[in-house]
N, CA and C atoms as an extended XYZ file, in Angstrom:
507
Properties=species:S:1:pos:R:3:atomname:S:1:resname:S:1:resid:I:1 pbc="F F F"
N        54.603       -3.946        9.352 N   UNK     1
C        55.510       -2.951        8.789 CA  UNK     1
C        55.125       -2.689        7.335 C   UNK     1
N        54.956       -1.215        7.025 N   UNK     2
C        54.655       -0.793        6.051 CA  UNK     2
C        56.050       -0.604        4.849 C   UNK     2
N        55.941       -0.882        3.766 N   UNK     3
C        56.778       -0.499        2.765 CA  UNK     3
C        56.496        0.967        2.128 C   UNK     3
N        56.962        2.542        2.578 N   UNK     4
C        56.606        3.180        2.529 CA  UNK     4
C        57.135        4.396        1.484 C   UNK     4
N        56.761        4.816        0.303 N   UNK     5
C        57.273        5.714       -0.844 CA  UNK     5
C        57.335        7.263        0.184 C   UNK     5
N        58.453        8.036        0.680 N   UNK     6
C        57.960        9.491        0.323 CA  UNK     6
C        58.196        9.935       -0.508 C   UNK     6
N        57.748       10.515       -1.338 N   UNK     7
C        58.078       11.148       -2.702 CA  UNK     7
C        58.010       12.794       -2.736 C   UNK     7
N        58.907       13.321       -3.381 N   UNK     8
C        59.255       14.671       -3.082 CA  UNK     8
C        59.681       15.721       -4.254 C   UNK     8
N        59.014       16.869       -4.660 N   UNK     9
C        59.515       17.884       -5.611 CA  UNK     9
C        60.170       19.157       -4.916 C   UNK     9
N        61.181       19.659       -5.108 N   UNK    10
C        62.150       20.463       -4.270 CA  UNK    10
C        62.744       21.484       -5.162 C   UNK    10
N        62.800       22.802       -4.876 N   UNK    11
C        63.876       23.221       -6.016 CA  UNK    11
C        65.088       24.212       -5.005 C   UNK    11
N        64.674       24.426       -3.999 N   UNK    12
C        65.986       24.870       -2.812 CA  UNK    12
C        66.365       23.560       -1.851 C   UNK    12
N        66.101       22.431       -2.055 N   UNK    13
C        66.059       21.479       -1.057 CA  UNK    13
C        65.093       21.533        0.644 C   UNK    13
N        64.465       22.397        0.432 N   UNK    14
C        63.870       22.476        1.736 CA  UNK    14
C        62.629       21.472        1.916 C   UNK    14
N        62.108       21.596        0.826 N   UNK    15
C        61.185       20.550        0.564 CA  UNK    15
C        61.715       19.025        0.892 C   UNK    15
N        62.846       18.531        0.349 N   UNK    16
C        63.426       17.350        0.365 CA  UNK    16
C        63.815       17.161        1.789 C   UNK    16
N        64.239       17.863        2.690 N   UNK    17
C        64.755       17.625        3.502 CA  UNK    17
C        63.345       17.484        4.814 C   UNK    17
N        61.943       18.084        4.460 N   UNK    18
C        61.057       17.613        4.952 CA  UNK    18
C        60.615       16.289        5.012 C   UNK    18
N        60.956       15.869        3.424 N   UNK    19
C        60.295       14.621        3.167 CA  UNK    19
C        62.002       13.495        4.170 C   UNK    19
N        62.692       14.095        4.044 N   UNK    20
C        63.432       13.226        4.343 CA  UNK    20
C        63.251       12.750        6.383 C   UNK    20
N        62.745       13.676        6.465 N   UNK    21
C        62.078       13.953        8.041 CA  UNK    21
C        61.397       13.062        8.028 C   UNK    21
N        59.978       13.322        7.717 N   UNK    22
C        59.035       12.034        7.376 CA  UNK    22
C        59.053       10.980        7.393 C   UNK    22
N        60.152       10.600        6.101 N   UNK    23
C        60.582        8.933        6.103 CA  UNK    23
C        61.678        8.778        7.291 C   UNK    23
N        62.101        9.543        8.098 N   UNK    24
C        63.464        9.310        9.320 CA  UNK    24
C        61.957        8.692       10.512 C   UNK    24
N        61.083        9.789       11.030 N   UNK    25
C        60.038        9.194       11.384 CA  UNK    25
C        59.235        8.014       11.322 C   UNK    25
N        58.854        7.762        9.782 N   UNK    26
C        58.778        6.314       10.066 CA  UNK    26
C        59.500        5.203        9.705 C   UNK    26
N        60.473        5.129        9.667 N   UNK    27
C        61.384        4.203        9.944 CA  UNK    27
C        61.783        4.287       11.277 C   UNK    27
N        61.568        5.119       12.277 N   UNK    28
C        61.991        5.173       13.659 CA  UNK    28
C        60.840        4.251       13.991 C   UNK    28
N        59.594        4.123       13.163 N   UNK    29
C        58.434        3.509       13.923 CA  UNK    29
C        58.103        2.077       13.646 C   UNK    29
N        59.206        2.284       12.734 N   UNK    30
C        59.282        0.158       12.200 CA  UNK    30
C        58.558        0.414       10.798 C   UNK    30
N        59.020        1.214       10.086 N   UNK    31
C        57.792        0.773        8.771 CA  UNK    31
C        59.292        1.466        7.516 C   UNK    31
N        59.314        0.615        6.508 N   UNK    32
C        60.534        1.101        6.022 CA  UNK    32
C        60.232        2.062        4.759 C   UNK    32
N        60.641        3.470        5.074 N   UNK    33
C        60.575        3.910        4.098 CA  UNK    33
C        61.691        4.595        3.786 C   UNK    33
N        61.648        5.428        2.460 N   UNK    34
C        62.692        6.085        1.800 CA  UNK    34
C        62.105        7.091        1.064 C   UNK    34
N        63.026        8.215        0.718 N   UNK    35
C        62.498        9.185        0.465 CA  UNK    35
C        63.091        9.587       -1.071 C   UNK    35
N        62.524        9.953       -1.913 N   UNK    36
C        62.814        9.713       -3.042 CA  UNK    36
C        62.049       10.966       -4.323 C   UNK    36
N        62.920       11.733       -4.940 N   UNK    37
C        62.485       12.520       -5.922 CA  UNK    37
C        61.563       12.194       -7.079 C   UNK    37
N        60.503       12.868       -6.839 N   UNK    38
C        59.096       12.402       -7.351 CA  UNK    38
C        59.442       12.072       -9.043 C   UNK    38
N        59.831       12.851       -9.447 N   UNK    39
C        60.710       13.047      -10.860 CA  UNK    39
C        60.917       11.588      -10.938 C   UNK    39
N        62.011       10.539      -10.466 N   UNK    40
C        62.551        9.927      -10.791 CA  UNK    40
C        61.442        8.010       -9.851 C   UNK    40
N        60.628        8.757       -9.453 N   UNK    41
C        59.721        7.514       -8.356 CA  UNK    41
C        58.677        6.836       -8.824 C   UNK    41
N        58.577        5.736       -8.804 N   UNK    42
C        57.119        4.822       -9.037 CA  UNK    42
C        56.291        4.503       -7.572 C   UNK    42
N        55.363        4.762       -7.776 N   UNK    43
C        54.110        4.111       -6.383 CA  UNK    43
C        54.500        2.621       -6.547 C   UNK    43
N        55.017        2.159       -7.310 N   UNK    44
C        54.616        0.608       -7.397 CA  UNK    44
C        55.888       -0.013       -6.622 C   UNK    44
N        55.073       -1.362       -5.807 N   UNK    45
C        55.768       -1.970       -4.844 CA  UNK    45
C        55.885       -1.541       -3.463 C   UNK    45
N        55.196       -0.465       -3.203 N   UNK    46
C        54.657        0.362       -2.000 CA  UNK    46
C        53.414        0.318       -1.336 C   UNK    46
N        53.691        0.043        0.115 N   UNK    47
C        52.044       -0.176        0.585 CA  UNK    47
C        51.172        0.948        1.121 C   UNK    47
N        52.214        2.507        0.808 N   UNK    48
C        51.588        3.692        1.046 CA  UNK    48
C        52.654        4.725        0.415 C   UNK    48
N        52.415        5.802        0.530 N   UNK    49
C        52.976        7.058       -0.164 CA  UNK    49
C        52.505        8.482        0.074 C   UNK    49
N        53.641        9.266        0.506 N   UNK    50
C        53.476       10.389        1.310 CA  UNK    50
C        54.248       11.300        0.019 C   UNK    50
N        53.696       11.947       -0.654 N   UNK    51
C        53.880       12.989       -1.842 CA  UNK    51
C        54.050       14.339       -1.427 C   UNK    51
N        55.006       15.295       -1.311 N   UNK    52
C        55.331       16.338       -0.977 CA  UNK    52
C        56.108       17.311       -1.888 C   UNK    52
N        55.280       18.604       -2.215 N   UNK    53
C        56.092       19.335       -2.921 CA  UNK    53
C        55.957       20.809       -2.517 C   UNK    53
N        57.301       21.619       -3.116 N   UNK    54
C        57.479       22.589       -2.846 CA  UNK    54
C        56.289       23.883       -3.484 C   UNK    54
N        55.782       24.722       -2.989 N   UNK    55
C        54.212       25.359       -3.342 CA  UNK    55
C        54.707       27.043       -3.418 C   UNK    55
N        54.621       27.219       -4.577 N   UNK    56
C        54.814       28.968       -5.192 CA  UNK    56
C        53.594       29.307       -5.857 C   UNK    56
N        53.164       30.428       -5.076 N   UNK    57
C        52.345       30.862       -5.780 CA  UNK    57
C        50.827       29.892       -5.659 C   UNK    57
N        50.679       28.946       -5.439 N   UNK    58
C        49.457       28.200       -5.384 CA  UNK    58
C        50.087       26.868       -6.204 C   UNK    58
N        50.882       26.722       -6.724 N   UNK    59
C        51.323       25.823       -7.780 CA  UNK    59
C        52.400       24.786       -6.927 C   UNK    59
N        52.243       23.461       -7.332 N   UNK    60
C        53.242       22.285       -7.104 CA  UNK    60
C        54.021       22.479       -8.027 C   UNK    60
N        55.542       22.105       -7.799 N   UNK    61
C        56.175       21.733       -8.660 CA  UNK    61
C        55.592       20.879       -9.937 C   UNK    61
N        56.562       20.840      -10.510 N   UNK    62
C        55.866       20.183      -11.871 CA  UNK    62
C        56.017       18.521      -11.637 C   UNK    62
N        57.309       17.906      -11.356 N   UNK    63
C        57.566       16.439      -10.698 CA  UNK    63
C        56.323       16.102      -10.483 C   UNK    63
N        56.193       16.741       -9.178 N   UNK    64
C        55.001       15.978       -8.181 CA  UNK    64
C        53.636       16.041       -8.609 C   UNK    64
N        53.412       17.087       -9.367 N   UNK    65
C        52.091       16.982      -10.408 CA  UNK    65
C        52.034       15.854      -11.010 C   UNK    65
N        53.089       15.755      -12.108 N   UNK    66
C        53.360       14.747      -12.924 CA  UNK    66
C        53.056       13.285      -12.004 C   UNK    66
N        53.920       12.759      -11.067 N   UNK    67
C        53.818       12.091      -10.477 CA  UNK    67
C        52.549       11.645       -9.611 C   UNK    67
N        51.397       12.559       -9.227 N   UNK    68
C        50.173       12.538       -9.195 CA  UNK    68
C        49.450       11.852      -10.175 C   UNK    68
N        49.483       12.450      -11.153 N   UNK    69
C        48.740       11.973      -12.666 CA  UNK    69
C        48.950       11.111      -12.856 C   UNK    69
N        50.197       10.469      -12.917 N   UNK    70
C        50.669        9.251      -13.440 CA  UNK    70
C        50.960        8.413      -12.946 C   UNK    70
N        50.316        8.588      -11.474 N   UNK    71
C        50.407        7.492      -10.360 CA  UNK    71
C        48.838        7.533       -9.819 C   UNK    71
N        47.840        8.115      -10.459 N   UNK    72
C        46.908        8.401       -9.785 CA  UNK    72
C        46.092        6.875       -9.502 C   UNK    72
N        45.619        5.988      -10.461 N   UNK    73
C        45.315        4.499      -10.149 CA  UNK    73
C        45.608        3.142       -9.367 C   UNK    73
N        47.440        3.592       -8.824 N   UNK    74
C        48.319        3.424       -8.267 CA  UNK    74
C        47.731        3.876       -6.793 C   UNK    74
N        47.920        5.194       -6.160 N   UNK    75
C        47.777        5.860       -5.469 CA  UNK    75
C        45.832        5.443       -4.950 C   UNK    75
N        45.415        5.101       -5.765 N   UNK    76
C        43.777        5.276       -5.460 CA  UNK    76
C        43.327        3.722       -4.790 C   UNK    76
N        44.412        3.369       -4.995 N   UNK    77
C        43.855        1.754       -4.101 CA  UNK    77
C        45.019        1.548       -2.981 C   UNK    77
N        45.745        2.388       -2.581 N   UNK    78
C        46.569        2.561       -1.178 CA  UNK    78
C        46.394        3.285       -0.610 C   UNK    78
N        46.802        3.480        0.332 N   UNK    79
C        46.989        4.915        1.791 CA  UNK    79
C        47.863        5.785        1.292 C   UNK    79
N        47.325        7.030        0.874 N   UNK    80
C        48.760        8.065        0.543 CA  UNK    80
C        48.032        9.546        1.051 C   UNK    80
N        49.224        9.973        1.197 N   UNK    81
C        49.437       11.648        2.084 CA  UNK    81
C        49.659       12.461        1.320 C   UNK    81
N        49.435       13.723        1.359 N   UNK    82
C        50.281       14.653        0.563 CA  UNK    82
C        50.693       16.007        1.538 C   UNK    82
N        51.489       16.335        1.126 N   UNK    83
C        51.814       17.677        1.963 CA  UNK    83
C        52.644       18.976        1.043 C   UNK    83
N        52.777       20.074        1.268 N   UNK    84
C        53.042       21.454        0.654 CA  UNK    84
C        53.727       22.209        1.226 C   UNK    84
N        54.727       22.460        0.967 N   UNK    85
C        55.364       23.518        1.773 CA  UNK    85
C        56.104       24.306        0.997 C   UNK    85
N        55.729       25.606        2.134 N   UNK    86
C        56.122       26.811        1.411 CA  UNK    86
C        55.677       28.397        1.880 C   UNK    86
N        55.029       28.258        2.804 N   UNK    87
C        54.767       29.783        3.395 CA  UNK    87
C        55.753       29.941        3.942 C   UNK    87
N        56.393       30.904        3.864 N   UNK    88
C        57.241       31.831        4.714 CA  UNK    88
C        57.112       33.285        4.956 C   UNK    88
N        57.985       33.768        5.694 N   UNK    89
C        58.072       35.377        6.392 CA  UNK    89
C        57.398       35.484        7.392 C   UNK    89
N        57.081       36.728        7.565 N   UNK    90
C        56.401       36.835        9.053 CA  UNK    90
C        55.004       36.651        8.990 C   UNK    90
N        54.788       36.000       10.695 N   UNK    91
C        53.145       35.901       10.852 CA  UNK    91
C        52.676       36.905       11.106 C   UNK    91
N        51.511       36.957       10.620 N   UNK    92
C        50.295       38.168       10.719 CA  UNK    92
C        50.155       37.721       12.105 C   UNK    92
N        49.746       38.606       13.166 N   UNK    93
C        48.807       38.708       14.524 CA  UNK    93
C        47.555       38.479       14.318 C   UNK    93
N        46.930       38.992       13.200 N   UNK    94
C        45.392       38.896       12.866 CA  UNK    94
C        45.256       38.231       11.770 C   UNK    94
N        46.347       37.283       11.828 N   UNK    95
C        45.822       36.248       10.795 CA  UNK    95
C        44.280       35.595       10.917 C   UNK    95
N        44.096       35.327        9.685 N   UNK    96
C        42.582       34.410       10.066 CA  UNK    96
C        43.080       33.140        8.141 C   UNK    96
N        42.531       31.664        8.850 N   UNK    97
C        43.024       30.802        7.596 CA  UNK    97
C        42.358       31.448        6.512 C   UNK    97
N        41.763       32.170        6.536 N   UNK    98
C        41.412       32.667        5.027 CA  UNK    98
C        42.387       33.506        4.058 C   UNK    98
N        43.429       34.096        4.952 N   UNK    99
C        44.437       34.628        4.206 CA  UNK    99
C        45.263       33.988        3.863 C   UNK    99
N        45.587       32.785        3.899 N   UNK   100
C        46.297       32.156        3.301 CA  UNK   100
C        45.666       30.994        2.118 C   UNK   100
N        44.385       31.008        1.782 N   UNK   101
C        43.542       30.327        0.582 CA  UNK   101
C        44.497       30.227       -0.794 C   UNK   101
N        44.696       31.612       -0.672 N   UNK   102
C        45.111       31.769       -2.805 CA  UNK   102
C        46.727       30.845       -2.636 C   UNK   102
N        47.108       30.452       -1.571 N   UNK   103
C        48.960       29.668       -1.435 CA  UNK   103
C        48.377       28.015       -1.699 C   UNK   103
N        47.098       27.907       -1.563 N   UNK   104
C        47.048       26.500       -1.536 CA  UNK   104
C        46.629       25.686       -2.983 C   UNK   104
N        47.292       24.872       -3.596 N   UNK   105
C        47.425       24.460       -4.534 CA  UNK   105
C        46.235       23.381       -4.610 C   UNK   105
N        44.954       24.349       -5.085 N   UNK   106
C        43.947       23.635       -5.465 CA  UNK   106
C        43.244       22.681       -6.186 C   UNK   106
N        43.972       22.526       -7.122 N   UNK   107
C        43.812       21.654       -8.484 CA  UNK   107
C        44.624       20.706       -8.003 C   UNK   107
N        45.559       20.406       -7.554 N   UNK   108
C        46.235       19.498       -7.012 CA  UNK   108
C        45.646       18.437       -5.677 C   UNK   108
N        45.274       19.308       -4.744 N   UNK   109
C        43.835       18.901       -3.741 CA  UNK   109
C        43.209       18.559       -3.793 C   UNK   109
N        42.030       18.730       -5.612 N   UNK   110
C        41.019       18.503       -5.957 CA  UNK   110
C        41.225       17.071       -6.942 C   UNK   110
N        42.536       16.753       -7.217 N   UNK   111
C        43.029       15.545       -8.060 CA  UNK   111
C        43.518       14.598       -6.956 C   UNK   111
N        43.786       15.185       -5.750 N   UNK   112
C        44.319       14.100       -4.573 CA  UNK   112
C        43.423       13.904       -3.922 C   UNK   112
N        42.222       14.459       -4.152 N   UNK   113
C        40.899       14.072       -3.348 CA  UNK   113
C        40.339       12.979       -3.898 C   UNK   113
N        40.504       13.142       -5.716 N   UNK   114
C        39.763       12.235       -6.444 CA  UNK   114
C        40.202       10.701       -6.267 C   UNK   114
N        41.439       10.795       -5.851 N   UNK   115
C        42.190        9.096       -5.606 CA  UNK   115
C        42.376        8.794       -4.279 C   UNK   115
N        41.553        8.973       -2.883 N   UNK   116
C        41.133        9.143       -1.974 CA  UNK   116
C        42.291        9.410       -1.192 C   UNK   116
N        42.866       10.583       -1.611 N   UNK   117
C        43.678       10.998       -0.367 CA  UNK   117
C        43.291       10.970        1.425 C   UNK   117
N        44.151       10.408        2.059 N   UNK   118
C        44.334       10.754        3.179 CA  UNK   118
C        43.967       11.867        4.212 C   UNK   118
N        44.984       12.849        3.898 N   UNK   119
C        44.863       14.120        4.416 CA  UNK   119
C        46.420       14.690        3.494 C   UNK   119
N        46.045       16.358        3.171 N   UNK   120
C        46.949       17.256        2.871 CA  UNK   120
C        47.129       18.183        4.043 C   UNK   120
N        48.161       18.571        4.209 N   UNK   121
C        48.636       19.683        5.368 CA  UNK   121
C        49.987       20.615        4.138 C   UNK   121
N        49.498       21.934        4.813 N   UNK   122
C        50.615       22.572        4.603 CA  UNK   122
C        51.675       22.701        5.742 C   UNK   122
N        52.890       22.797        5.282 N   UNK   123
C        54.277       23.024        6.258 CA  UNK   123
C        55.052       24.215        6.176 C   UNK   123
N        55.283       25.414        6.367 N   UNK   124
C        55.950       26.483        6.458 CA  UNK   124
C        57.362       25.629        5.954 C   UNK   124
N        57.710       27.004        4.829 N   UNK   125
C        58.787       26.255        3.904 CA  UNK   125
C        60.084       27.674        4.460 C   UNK   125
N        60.913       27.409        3.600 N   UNK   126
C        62.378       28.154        4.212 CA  UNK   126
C        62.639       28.692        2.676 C   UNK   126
N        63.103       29.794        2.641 N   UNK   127
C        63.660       30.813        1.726 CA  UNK   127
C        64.771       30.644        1.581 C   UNK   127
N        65.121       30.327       -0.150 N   UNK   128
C        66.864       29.908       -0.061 CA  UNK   128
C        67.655       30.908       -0.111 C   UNK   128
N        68.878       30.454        0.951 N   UNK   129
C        70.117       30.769        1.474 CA  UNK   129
C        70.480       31.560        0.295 C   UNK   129
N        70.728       31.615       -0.949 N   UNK   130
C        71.661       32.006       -1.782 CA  UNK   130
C        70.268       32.021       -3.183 C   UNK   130
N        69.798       33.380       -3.077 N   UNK   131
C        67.981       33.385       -4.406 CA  UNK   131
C        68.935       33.384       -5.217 C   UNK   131
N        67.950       33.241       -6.455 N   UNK   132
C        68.244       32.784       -7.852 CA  UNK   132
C        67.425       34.213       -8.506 C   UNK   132
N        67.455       35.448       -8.914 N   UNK   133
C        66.594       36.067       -9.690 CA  UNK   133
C        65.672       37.350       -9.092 C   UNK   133
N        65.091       37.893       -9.854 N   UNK   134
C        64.760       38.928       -9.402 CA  UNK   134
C        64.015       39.024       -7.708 C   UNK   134
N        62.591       38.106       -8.434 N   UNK   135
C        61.541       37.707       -7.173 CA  UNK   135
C        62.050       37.138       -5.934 C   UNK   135
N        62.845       36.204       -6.364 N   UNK   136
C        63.468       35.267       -5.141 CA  UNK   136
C        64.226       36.641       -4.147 C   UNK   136
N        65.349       37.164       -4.938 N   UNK   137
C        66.153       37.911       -4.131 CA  UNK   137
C        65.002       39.054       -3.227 C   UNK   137
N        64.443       39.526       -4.091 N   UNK   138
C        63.350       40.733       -3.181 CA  UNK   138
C        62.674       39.690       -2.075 C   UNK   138
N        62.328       38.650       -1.916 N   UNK   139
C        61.373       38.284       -0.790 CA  UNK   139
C        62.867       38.018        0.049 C   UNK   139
N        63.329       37.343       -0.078 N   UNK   140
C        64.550       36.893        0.989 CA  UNK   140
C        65.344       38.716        1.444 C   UNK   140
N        65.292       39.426        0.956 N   UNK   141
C        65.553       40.620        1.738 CA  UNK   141
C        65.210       41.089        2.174 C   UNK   141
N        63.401       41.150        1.496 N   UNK   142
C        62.422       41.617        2.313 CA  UNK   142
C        61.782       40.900        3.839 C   UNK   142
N        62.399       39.862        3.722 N   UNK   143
C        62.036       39.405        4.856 CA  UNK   143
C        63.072       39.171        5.781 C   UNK   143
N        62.889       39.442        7.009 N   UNK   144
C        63.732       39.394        8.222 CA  UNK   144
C        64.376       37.870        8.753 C   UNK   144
N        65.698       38.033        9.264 N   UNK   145
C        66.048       36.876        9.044 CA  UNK   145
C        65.350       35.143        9.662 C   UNK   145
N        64.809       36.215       11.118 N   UNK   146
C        64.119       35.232       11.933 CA  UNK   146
C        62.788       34.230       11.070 C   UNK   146
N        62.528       34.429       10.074 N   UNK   147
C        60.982       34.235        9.523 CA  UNK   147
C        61.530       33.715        7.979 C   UNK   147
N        62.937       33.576        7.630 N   UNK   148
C        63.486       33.049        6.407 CA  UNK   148
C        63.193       31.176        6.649 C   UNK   148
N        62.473       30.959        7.852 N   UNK   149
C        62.860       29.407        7.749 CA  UNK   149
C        61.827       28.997        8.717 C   UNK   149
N        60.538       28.871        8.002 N   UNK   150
C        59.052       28.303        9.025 CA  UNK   150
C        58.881       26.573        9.296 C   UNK   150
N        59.674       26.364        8.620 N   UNK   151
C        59.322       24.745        9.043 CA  UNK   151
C        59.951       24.644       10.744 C   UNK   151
N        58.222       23.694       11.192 N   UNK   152
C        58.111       22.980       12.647 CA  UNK   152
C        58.499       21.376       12.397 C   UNK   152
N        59.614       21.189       12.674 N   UNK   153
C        60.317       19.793       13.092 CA  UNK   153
C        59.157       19.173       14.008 C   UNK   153
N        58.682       19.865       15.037 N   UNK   154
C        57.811       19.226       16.231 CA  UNK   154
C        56.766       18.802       15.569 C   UNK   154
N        56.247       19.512       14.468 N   UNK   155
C        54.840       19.346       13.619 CA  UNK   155
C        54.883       18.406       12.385 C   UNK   155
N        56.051       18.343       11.729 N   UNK   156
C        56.153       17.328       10.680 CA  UNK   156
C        56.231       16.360       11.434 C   UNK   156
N        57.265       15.901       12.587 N   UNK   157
C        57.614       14.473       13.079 CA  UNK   157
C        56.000       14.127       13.667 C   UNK   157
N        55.228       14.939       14.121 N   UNK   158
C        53.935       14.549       14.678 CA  UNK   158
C        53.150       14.235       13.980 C   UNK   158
N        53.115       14.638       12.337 N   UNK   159
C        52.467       14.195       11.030 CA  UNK   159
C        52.703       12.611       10.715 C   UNK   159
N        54.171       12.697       10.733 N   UNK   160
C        54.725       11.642       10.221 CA  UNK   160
C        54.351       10.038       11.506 C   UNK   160
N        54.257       10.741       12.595 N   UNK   161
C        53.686        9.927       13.705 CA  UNK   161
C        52.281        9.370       12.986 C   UNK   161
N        51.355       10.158       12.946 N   UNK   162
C        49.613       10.174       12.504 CA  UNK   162
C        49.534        9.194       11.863 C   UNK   162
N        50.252        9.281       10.462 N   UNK   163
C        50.562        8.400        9.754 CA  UNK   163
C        51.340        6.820        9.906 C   UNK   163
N        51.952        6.961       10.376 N   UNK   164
C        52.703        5.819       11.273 CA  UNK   164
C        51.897        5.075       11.680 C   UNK   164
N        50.763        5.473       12.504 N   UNK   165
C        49.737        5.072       13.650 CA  UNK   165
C        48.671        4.444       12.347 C   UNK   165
N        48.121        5.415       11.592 N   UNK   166
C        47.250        4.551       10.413 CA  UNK   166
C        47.370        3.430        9.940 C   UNK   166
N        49.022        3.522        9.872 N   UNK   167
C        49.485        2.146        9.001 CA  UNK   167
C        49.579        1.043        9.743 C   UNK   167
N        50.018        0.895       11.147 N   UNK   168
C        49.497        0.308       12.193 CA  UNK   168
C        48.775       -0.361       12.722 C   UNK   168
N        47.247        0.832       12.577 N   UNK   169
C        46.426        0.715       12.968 CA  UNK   169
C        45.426       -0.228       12.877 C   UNK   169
């Protein structure tokens, strides 16, 4: 049994409530974790760590950046995950993964690569219920209601499985 950090930057809670998925997952699998706002979290005393933040624009929250950096030596001699979420609205038919490149928070990838990340996945994020501001309000109107809320429950708990199985393993 693993002692397991998820750590999480959120600013509608949708993010948090992924990570809180995650750690429900593996603790269903015998490994104890908790899920915990990156802002306020240490790597230390953890035998892995699953880092998740909310992704605008190509950019992590600031927390989970922070918490990268300043956990990066920490993080570079354990098993840790990271994940992003945040696409929403409707799917293209002719999507191809290249249209979605400029959403992925590169510099962040390229600093979680350097402390031998795991694997990063993105997660279709949810548009808050009640926007805050100009931008926010135009995408949540502009978008239809069915497509306000992309997160796959079936696909995080199957992440959170993968992982499970590593630690295991």
């Amino acid at each position: 049994m693993a002692k397991v950090l998820v750590a999480y930057a959120t600013k509608h809670h949708s993010t948090a409530e992924i990570a809180q998925a995650v750690a429900e997952e593996l603790r269903a699998r015998g490994h104890d974790a908790e899920a915990v706002e990156a802002g306020s979290a240490t790597a230390e005393g953890y035998d892995a760590v699953v880092l998740g933040s909310a992704t605008y624009m190509g950019r992590w929250r600031r927390e989970a950046r922070h918490f990268l950096s300043h956990e990066r030596d920490r993080l570079a001699r354990i098993p840790f995950w990271v994940f992003s979420s945040g696409p929403v609205g409707e799917p293209k038919d002719d999507a191809s993964p290249e249209d979605d490149k400029w959403l992925e928070p590169r510099k962040v990838i390229a600093q979680a690569e350097d402390a031998g990340v795991r694997e990063h996945v993105v997660f279709g994020g949810r548009l808050p219920e009640e926007p805050s501001g100009y931008i926010e309000k135009g995408m949540v109107s502009g978008t239809p209601e069915e497509f306000r809320d992309r997160r796959d429950w079936d696909e995080i708990r199957a992440w959170a499985d993968r992982i499970a199985d590593e630690l295991t393993g």
